[in-house]
Structure formats: C-alpha cells, structure tokens
Wavefront OBJ file of the C-alpha trace (Angstrom):
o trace
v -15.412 -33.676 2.700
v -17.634 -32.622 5.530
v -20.533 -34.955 6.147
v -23.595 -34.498 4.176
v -25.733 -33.254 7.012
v -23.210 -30.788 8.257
v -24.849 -27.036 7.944
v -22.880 -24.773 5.193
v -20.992 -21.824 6.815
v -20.175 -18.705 5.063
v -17.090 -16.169 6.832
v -16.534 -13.096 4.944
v -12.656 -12.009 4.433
v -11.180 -10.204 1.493
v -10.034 -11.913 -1.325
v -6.944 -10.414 -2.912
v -5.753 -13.677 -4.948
v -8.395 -14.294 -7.239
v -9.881 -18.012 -7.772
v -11.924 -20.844 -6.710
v -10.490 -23.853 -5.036
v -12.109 -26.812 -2.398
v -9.544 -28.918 0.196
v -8.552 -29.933 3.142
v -8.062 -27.633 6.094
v -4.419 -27.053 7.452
v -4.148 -24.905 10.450
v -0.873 -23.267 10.776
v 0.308 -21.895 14.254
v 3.701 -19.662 13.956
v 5.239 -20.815 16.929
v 7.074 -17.482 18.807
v 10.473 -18.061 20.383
v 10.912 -17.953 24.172
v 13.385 -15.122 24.274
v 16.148 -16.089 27.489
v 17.345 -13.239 29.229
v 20.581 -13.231 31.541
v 22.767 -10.976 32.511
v 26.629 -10.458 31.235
v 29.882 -8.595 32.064
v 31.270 -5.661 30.289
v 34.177 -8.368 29.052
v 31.156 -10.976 27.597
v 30.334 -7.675 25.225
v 32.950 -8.497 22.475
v 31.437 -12.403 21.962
v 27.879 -11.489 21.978
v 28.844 -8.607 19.138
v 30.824 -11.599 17.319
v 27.049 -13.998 17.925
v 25.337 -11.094 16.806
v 27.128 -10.705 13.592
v 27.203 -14.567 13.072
v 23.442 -14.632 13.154
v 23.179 -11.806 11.176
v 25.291 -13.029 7.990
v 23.104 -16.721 8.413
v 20.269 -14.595 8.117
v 21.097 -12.701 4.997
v 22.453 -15.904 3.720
v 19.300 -18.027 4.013
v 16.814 -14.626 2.458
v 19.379 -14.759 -0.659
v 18.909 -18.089 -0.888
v 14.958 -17.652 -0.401
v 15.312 -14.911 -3.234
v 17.613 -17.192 -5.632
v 14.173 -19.533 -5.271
v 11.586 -17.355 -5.782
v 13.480 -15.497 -8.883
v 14.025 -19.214 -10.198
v 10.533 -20.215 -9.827
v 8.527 -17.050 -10.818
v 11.022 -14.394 -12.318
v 12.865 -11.312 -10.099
v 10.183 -9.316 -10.272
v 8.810 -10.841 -7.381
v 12.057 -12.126 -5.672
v 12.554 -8.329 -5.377
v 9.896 -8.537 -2.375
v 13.169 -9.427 -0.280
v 14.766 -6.300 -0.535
v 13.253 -5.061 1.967
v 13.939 -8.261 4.029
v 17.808 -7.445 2.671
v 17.218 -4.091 3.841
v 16.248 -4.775 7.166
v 19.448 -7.434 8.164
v 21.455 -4.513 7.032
v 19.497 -1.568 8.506
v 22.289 0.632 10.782
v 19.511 2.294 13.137
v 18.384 -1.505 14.001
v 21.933 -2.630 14.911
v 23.762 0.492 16.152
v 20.809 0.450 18.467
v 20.741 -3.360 19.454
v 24.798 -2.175 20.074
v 23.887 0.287 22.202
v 21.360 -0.929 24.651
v 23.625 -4.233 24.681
v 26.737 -2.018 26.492
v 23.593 -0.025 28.329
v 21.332 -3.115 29.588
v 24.282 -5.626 29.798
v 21.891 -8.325 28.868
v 22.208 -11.198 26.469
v 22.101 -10.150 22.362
v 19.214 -11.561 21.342
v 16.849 -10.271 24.427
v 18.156 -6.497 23.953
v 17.482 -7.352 19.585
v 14.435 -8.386 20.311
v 13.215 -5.509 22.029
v 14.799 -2.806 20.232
v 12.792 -4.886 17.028
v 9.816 -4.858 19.154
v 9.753 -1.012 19.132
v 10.853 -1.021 15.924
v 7.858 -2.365 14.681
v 5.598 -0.531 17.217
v 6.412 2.656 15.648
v 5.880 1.132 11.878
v 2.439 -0.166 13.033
v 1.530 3.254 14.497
v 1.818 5.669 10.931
v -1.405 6.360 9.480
v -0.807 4.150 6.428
v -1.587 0.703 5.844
v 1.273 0.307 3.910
v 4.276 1.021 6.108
v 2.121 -0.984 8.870
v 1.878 -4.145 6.693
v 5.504 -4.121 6.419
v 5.914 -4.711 10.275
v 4.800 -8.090 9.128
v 8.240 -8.283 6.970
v 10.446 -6.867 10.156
v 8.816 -9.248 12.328
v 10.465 -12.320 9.790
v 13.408 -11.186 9.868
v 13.692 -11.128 13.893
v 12.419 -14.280 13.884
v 15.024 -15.876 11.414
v 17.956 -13.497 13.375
v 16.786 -14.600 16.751
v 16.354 -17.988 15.482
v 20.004 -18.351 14.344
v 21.216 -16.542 17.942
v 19.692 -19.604 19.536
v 20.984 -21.789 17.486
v 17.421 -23.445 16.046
v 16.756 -24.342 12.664
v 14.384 -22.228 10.831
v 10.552 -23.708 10.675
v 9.032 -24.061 7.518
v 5.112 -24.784 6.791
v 3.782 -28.650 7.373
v 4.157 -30.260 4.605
v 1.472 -33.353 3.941
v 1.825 -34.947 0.573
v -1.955 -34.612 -0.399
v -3.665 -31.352 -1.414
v -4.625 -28.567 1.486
v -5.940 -25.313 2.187
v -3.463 -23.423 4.469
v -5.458 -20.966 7.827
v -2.890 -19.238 9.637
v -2.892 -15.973 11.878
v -0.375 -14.818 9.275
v 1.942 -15.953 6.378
v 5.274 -14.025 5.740
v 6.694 -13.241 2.609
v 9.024 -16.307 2.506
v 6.375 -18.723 4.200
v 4.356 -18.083 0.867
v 7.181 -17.935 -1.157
v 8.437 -21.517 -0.073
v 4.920 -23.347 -0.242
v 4.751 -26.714 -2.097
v 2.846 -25.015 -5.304
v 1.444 -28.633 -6.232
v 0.071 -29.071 -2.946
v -1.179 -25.516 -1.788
v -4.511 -24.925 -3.064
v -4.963 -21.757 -1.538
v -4.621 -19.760 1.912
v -6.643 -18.190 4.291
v -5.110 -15.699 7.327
v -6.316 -13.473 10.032
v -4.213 -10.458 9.481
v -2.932 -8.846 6.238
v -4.375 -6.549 3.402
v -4.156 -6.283 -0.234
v -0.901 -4.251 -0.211
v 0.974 -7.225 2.118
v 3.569 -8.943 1.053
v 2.060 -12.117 1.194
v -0.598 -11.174 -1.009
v 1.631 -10.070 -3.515
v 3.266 -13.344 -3.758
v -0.055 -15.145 -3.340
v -0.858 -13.320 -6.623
v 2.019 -14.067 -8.721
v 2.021 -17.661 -7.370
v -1.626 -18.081 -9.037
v -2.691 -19.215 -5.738
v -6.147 -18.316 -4.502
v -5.778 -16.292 -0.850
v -8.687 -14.487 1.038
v -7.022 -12.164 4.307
v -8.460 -10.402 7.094
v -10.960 -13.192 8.446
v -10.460 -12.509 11.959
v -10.897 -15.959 14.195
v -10.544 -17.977 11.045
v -7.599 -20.373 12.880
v -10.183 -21.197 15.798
v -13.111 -21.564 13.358
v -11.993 -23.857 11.608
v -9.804 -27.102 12.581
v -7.275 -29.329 10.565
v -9.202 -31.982 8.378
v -11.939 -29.445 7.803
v -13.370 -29.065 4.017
v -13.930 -25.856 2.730
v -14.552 -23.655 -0.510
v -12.684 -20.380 -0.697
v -13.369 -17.915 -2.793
v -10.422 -15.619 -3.569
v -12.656 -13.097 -5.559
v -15.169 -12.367 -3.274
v -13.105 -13.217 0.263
v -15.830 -15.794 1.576
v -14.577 -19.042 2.998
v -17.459 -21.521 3.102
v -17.105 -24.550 5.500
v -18.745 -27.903 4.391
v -19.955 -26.800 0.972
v -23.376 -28.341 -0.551
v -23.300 -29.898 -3.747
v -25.668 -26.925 -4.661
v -22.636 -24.221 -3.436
v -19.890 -26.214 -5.600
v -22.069 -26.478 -8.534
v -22.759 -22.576 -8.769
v -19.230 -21.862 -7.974
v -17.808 -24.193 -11.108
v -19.919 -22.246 -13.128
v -18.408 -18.928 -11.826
v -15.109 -19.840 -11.898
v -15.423 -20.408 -15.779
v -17.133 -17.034 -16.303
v -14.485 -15.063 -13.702
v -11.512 -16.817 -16.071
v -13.033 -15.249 -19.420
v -13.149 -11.937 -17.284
v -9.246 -12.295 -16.282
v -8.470 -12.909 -20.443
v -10.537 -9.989 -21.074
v -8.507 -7.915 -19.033
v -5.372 -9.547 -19.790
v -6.247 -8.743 -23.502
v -6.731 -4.653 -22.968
v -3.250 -3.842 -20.677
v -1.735 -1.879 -23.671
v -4.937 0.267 -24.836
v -5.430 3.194 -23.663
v -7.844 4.190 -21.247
v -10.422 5.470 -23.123
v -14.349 6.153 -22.711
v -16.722 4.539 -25.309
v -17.094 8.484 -26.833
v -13.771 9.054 -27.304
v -12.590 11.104 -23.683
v -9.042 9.808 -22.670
v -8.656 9.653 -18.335
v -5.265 8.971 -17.726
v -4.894 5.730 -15.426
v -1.088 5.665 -13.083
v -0.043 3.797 -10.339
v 0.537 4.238 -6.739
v 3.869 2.940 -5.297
v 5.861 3.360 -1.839
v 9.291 1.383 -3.053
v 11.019 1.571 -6.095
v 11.028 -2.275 -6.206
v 7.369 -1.857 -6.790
v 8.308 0.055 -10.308
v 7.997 -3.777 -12.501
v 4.448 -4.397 -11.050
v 3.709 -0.583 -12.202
v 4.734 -1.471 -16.059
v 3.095 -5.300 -16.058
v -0.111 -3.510 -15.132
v -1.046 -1.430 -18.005
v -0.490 1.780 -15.980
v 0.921 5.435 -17.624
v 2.985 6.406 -15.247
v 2.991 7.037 -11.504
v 0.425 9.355 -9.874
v 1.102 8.573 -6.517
v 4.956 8.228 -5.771
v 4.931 7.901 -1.730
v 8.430 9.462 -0.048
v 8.072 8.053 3.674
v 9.859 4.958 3.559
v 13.173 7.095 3.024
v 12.914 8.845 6.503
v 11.319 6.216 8.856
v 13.572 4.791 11.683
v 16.675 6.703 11.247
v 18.796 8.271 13.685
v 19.483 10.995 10.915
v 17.618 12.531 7.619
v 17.975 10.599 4.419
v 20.989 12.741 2.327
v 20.151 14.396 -0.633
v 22.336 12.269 -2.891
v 20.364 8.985 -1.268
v 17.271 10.625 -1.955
v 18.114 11.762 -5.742
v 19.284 7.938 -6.091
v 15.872 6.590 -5.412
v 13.613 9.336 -7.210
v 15.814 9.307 -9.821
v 15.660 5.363 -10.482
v 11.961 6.212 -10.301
v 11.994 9.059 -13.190
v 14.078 6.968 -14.990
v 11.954 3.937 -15.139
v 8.980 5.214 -15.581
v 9.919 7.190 -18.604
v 8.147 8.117 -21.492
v 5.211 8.440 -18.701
v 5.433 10.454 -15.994
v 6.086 10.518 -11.799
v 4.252 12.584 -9.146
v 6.212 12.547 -6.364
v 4.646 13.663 -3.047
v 6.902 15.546 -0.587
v 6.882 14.046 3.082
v 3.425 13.112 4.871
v 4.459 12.233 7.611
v 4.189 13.537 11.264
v 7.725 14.921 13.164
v 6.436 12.015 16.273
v 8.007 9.155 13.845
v 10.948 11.495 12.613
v 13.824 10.151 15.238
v 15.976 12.769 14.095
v 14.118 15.614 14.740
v 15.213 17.404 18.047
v 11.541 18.253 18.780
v 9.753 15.343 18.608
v 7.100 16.372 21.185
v 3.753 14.157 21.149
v 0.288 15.866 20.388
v -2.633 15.181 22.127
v -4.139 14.972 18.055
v -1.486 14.119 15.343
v -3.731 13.970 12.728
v -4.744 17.627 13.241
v -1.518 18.584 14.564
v 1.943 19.260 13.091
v 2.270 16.433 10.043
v 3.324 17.144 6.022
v 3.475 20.427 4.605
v 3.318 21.858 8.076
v 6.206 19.560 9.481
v 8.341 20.613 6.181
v 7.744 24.468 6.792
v 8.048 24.251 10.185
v 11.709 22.345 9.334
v 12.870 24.148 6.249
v 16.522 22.915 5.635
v 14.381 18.647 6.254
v 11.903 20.126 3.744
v 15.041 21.512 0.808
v 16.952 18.964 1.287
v 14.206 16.787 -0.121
v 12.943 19.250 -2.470
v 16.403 19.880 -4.254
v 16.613 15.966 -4.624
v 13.251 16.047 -6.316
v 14.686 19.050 -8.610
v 17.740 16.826 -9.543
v 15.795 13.500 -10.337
v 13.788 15.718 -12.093
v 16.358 16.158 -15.220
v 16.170 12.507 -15.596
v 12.362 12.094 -16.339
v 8.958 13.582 -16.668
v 8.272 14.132 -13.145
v 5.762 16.701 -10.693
v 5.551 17.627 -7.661
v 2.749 17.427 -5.141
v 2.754 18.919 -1.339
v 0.169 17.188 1.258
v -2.402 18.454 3.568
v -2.364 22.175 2.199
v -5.232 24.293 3.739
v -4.461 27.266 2.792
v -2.763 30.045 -0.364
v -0.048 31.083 1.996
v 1.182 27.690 2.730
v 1.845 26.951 -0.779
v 3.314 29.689 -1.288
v 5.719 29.652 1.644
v 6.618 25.846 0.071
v 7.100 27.868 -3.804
v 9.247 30.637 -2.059
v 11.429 27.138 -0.743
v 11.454 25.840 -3.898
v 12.825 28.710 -5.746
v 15.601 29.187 -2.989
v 16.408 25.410 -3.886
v 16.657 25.874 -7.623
v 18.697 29.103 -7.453
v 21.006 26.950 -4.696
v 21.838 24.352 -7.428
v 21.865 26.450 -10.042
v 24.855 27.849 -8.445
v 26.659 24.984 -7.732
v 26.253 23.740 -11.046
v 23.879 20.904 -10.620
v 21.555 20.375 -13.766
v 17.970 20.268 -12.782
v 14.201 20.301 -13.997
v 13.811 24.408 -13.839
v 10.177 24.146 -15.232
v 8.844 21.428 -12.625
v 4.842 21.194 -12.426
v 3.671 21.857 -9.120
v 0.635 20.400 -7.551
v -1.320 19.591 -4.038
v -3.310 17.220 -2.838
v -7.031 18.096 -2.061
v -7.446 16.422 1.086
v -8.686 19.070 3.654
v -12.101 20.103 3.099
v -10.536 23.900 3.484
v -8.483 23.014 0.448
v -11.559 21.880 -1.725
v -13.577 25.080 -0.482
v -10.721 27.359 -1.637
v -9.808 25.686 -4.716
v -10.792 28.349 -6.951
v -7.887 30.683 -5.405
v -5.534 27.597 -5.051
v -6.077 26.241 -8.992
v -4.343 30.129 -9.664
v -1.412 29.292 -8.441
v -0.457 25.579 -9.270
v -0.433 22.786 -12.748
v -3.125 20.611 -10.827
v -4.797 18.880 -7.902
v -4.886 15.277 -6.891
v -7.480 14.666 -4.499
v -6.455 12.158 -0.990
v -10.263 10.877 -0.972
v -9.172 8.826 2.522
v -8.505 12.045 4.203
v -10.737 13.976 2.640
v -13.775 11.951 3.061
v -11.938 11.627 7.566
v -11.798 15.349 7.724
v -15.060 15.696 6.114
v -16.859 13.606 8.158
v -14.906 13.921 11.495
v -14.339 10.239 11.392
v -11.381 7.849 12.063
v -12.218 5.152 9.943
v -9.876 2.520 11.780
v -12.275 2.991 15.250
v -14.890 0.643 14.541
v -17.618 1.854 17.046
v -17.909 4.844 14.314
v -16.290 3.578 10.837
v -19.679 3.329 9.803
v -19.691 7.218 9.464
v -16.873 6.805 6.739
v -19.155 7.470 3.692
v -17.394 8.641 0.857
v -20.574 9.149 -0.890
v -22.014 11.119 1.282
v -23.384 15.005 -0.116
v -20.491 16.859 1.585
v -17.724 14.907 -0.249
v -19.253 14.790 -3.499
v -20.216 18.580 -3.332
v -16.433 19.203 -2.528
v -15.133 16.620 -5.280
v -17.417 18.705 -7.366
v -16.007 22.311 -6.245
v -12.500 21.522 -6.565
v -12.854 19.778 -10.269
v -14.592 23.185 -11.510
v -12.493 24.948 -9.859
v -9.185 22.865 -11.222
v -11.139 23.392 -15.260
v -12.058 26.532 -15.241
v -8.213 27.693 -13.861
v -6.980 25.474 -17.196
v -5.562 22.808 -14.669
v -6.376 18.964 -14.416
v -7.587 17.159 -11.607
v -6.749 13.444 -10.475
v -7.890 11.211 -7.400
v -5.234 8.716 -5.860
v -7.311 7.541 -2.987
v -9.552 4.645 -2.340
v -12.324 5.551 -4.261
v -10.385 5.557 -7.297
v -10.202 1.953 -7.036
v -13.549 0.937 -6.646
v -15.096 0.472 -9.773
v -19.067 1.288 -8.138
v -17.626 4.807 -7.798
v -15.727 5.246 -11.328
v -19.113 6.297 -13.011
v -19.610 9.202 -10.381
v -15.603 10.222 -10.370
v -16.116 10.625 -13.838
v -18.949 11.685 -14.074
v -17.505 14.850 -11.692
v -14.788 15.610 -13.709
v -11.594 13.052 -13.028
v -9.364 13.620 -15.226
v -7.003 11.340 -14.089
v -7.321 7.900 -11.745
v -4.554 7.319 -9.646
v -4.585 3.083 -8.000
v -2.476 0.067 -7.005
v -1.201 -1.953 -8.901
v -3.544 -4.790 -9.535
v -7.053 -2.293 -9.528
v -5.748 -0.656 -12.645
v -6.886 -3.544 -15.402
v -10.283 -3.544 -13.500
v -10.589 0.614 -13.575
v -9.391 0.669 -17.202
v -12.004 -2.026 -18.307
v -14.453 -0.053 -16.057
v -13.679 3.508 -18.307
v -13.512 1.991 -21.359
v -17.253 0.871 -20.546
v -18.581 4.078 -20.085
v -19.856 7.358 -21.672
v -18.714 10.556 -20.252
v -21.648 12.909 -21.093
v -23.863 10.031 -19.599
v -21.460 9.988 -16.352
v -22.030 13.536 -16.368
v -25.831 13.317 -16.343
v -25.648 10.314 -13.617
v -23.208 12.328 -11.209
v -25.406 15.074 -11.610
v -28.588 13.271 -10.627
v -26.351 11.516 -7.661
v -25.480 15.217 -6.551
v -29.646 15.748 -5.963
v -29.838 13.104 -3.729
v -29.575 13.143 0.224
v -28.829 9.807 1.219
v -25.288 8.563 1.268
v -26.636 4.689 1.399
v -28.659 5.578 -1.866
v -26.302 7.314 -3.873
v -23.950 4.392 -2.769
v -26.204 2.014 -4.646
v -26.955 3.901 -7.494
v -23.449 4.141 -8.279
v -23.518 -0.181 -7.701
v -26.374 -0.404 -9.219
v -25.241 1.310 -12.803
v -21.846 0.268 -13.014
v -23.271 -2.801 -12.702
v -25.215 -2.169 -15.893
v -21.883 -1.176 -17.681
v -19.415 -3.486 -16.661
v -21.611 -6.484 -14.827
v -18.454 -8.966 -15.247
v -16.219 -7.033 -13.034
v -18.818 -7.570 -10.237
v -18.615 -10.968 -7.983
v -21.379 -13.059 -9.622
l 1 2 3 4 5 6 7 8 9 10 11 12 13 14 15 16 17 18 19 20 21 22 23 24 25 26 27 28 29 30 31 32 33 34 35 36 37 38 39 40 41 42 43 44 45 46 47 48 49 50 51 52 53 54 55 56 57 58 59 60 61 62 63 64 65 66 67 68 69 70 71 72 73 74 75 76 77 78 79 80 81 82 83 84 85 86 87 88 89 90 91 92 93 94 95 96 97 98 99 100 101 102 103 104 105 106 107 108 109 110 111 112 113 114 115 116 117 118 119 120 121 122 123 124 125 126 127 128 129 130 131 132 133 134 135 136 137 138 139 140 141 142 143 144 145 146 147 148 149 150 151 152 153 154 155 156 157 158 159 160 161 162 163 164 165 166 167 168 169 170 171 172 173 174 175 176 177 178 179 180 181 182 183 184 185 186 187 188 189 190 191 192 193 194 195 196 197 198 199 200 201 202 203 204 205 206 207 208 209 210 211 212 213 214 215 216 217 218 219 220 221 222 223 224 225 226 227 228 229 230 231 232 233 234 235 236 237 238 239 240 241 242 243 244 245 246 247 248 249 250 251 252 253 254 255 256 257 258 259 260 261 262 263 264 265 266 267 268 269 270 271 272 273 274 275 276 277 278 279 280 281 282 283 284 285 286 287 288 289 290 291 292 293 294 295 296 297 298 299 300 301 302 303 304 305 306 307 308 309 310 311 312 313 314 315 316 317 318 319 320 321 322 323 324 325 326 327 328 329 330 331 332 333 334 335 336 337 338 339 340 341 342 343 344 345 346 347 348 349 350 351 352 353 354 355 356 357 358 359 360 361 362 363 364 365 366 367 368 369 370 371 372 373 374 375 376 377 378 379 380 381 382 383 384 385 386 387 388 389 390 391 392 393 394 395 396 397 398 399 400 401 402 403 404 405 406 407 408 409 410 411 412 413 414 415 416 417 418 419 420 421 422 423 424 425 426 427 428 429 430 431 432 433 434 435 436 437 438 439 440 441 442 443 444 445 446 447 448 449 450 451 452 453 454 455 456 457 458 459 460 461 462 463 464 465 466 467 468 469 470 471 472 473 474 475 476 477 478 479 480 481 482 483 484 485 486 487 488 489 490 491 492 493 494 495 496 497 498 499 500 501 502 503 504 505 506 507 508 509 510 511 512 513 514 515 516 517 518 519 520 521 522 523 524 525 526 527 528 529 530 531 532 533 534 535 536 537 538 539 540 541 542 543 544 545 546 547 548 549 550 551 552 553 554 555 556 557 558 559 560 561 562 563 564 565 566 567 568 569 570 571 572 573 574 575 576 577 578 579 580 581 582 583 584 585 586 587 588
C-alpha cells in the first residue's frame, strides 16, 4: 500500500463492471510488431499464399481453442464473443484483398495484410456508431495473432505474478480478458473502450470489476502502485486513506443488496407503481448478442441494428444471407417481438456501390432512407428479406432519418412492389408487417401529426435528435458541451411527436441514450414513452427505475420540467427526483 503520507488521487473513467476491489498496480504495454517489408518475384507469390494460409488456419486454431476456454469456464453465451473473431480469419473481402495487392505491390504477405487490415479498420472506426468502431478493437486481435504466426512468434499473453493485481493497459482484447488468471485479477483499468466493447462484456460475465475510458491512466500510474477502483462509479483512486476504504466497504455491501434486488425482478413485468405497463426491449447489432437479450429481463428487441451485414464487402449481402440472420433473430426472440431498422448507413462505407463519392457533410448528406431510395433494388433486396423473416416471428419495421411524408411513402410504394414480387414467386411472407420510423430529425418530430397518419408507430433516435437539434457533434469536444438532451427544444419535440403518435392511435418508443439513463426515465415517462428501448445490461436498472414510479405524477413533473428554461436545471430536477424514487440505483 502507498505510504501513509502519500496524497489520495481520484481519476474519473467509466465503470461498466460493477464492484469494489484494492491491489497492486500492473501496467500492461501491448507490444506492436515491427512489420518487415521486402520485395518478391512474381514466382515467390505461390509460397507467400501457402504462409498466408498457414498463419491463417494457426489463427483460427488458437481463437477455437480460446472459445473452447471461455465456454468451459463461463458457459457459450459468452464464448460466442469470438464469432466475430471467427468471422474475421474467414472474412473473403479481407483476404481476396490481401491476394490482390500481394500480386499488385509484390511485397512480402504480412506487410501488404497488414495494411489492407489497417484500412480495414480505418473505415470501421470512421461510421457514426460506437458500436461498429469498438469492434476495430476485435479486427485489430486478430491481425495481431495472423501477423504474429506469419513471423513465426509465439502469441503474448498478460504478465502473470502469482500475488493479487490490478491490471492498467491502453487496451485489453477480447481474449486478453478472456484468458486472465480469475484468482489473481482483481480488476482492470484501460484507456480506450466503452460499455458496448468486447472487453467489457467479458469483464462483466467474469465478475471482475473494470472502469474504461481513463485517458493517461498507463502513465499515471506505475507498476507497484496501490489503488481502489470503483467499477460502479468509474473512479480509480491512487493511495486510498483508511477514511476512503472504510466508506467504500460500506458501499460495496449496500451496492450488492442493490444487484439481488435487481436480480430478483428480471421476470416481472415492467410496470409503474399505478398499474401503467411501458414495454422495456433490447438493442442489439449481432445475432450472437440474442442470449444477453433473454438473461436480461428484456420483451423483445426494439432496436435490431442491420449494418454489420453490409460493411466491408466487395458486394451487397444476398437476400437469402440476410433472411438467415433476421430470421434467427424473429425466431429467437419469439413470443416477443423484433424491430428491425432498415440500413443507416452512408453509401461512403458501402464498397459496392459504384458511386461512392465523398460529401463535404455525411451526416447531412446522402445516408439511410435517402441512400435506400436513392438505390432501390440495395434498398428491396433488404426489404423482401425483412418480409420473409417476417413469417417466422413477431417482427416491425422501422426506416431511419425520415424528414418528410413523401419519403415514407416512396419507401411503402417499395415495399408493396416487394410483397407483390414474392407473392408471385411463391415465397410465404408477413403481408400485414407494422411499419414504423424513427423520430430523429427535428423535421420529423415537427410533422409528426401528418406522419403518425400513415404508420403503426415512432421510435425516437434521441442521439440524433438531440445533434440535429442542437447543431452539435457530440464527439468534437471543444463543443460537446452543447449536447443537452434536456434542453427546451428536445423536450418540446419529444413532447410533439408523443401527442402526435396518441392522438393518431399509435405508440411511441425511445431507443437512444436517454432511454438508459435512469435521471431521465421520470421525464420520458412523464412525456408519454410508451416503450424504452436499451442495452443489454441498462434494462434491470430502467425496469427497477419504472416500477418505482407513478405515471400521473411523471406527468405532472414533465410538465413542470417543460416550464423551465434552463437545460442545466431541468437536468437536475430530473437527478434530483429520481433520486427520491429509486436512491439505490444512484452511486452512493
């Protein structure tokens, strides 16, 4: 432990494995590979191909044998996380193109892999969703380990000490944390990463305490260091008093009877204390993300994301691979239901679109329902996949970034040609599909009495809607301070669209941010939610949260938060009475 007259130190991270642990320090540096680079004949070609394949069969070999572990040790569930590590050893666009630029360059395998990987993940890390850009952390391991195996090194593994530690690193893969020495790994602590990373994830079903996105943390702190880390709250505190570990015992005895609690209440239904039922679904990207969905209490999926099917290939997903993995999702998800959102995604990251012309301004440019209309055969293809899955569950559909009656109508007129095209060739399908749109341009919310005509219901993208809003790109940080989703304008549009959606006989849901944080559930509410749309591991917290409240008093309190002027003040009122309802879900 730190001397006694070293000064406490308090970094602020975010926690996303919750509990309370004290250790020793262990900085981890990920050591990069020097990648050689020489030049080779046209007659080398055939052996570097034969290295190439080598290294990628030792590569599969050693994830299945990672996954084997991990489903051993804590079930398949999570072992499924290396699909997508599967997925990329086997991906065609990453190797046809390695092929390629190896007969173009004429340089050595594993330089030409390493670039083609490099833009790989450059284009991953550019999309407008944290999601798809936390999985250039999973690309990035598998280079490594192919890259590794090209040079013929053996793959490096975490220090291992035989006394209890506290592991800082810039960033942990999926298989770093998956291969940890559980009886020696207290908890974790890394630069990088979010609450949707993989190593997160596995952090969480390990039961091991991790905080992420502490930038600095590997040069703040040093080997042999002690520190507290709280995984609820994200602070790391160097050389704890005796005071600090004292009031932290007794919160890490109350936070475990909140964890029970919520543990206890995964199969009721999410209810308000007078009676009003708000249904609570998931968010999810991969199907392999479908067992967290049904361990979490949720009904159903209100956010089903359709990207990851048409990223990084030299051609469009078919519509028999897309029916495959919307229909697994219908399927599993049944009795509750799917909302499937067609593609949001902008034609600069489609490969295979002829046009793929850059815009000054993507994200007011040519992206989702725009793209699709503007590429109608891209935009059926998907939709009569959707159609077909849909015979196999209860499942909607939702089209992005509409701003206006004729687009929607343009995508209906599409849909209809795509159920009379099956129809004919014999294909059973869901003829009565709910159609629905997201309410994430403030054009859509002003509008929403003539939209709510013509569709079953809205889901409102609060990220985008509070970014249009506001005219603020949350990720620049001279200016994310403008991102204030309770500022007037939003709430008077969140307002606008929910009468709107009631008084056409239609429901309205949120699946952005701000249905996850339980300061804003009271107000959501309180507006007119009808249904709450989160990841995975926020729905106990938001079910707990509606089960604590009154509607008609949510009602009065969003009406009263409406009045008000200040962003900063509505923001804690909102704190300031869920904490009344619900103090234990708060950081103590």
């Amino acid at each position: 432990m730190g001397a006694p007259h070293e000064q406490e130190i308090i970094w602020q991270g975010i926690g996303v494995s919750p509990g309370i642990v004290e250790g020793d320090v262990v900085v981890h540096w990920q050591n990069e590979e020097e990648i050689p680079v020489r030049d080779i004949t046209p007659a080398e070609i055939p052996s570097e191909i034969a290295r190439f394949e080598v290294a990628l069969i030792a590569t599969r070999q050693e994830l299945l044998e990672i996954q084997q572990k991990i489903a051993g040790a804590i079930g398949a569930d999570d072992a499924s996380i290396f699909d997508a590590h599967l997925l990329v050893v086997e991906d065609r666009t990453l190797i046809d193109e390695a092929l390629r630029g190896l007969e173009r360059d004429l340089n050595n395998i594993e330089f030409v892999f390493h670039q083609v990987a490099e833009k790989y993940c450059r284009t991953l890390a550019a999309i407008d969703d944290p999601y798809l850009q936390e999985r250039v952390v999973d690309v990035e391991d598998v280079t490594r380990r192919i890259i590794r195996h090209l040079l013929g090194k053996s793959r490096e593994e975490l220090h291992k000490l035989d006394r209890p530690h506290i592991i800082v690193a810039r960033n942990l893969t999926p298989s770093d944390t998956a291969l940890i020495n559980r009886e020696l790994v207290r908890g974790f602590v890394t630069e990088q990463g979010s609450r949707t990373s993989h190593s997160a994830i596995m952090a969480r079903s390990l039961g091991i305490p991790a905080i992420v996105a502490l930038p600095g943390v590997c040069t703040k702190t040093a080997t042999g260091d002690y520190v507290l880390l709280d995984g609820y709250s994200g602070r790391l505190i160097g050389n704890p008093s005796e005071q600090t570990r004292f009031a932290y015992g007794q919160i890490e005895r109350q936070k475990v009877a909140v964890t029970h609690q919520l543990e206890a209440i995964r199969e009721t239904p999410s209810n308000t204390r007078d009676g009003r039922h708000i249904i609570l679904s998931a968010n999810i990207e991969l199907p392999s993300e479908l067992d967290a969905v049904a361990s979490s209490g949720a009904e159903g999926i209100g956010l089903f994301r359709t990207e990851f099917l048409f990223l990084n290939k030299t051609v469009p997903p078919s519509e028999d691979e897309q029916y495959e993995s919307y229909k697994l999702v219908a399927e599993r998800c049944s009795p509750h239901g799917v909302i499937i959102r067609t593609l949001d995604i902008g034609g600069d990251k489609l490969m295979h679109l002829a046009d793929q012309t850059s815009e000054d301004n993507p994200f007011l440019g040519c992206r989702a329902i725009r793209l699709c209309l503007a590429q109608p055969e891209l935009f059926k293809t998907q939709l009569r996949a959707i159609l077909r899955a849909g015979a196999h569950g209860h499942m909607r559909l939702m089209y992005p970034m509409i701003g206006q009656a004729e687009e929607l109508r343009r995508a209906n007129a599409l849909l209809e040609e795509c159920k009379q095209e099956l129809a004919g060739r014999g294909i059973p399908y869901l003829h009565d599909i709910e159609v629905g749109i997201m309410i994430e341009l403030p054009a859509a919310a002003l509008i929403a009495d003539q939209l709510a005509k013509e569709v079953k219901f809205f889901s409102v993208g609060s990220n985008d809607l509070v970014q249009y809003t506001m005219a603020v790109d949350r990720g620049n940080e001279r200016i994310a301070y403008l991102y204030q989703p309770t500022h007037p304008a939003v709430l008077r549009l969140l307002a606008m669209a929910a009468t709107a959606a009631h008084d056409n006989g239609i429901w309205i849901g949120i699946c952005g941010e701000m249905a996850s944080e339980i300061h804003l559930t009271p107000l959501l509410l309180g507006l007119g939610i009808d249904e709450f749309s989160v990841g995975t591991p926020a729905v106990p917290r938001i079910k707990k949260a509606l089960q604590s409240l009154e509607f008609q008093a949510c009602q009065e309190f969003a009406g009263r938060a409406a009045s008000m002027t200040d962003p900063q003040e509505i923001e804690t009122m909102c704190r300031d009475y869920a904490k009344q309802h619900y103090p234990d879900l708060f950081d103590l």
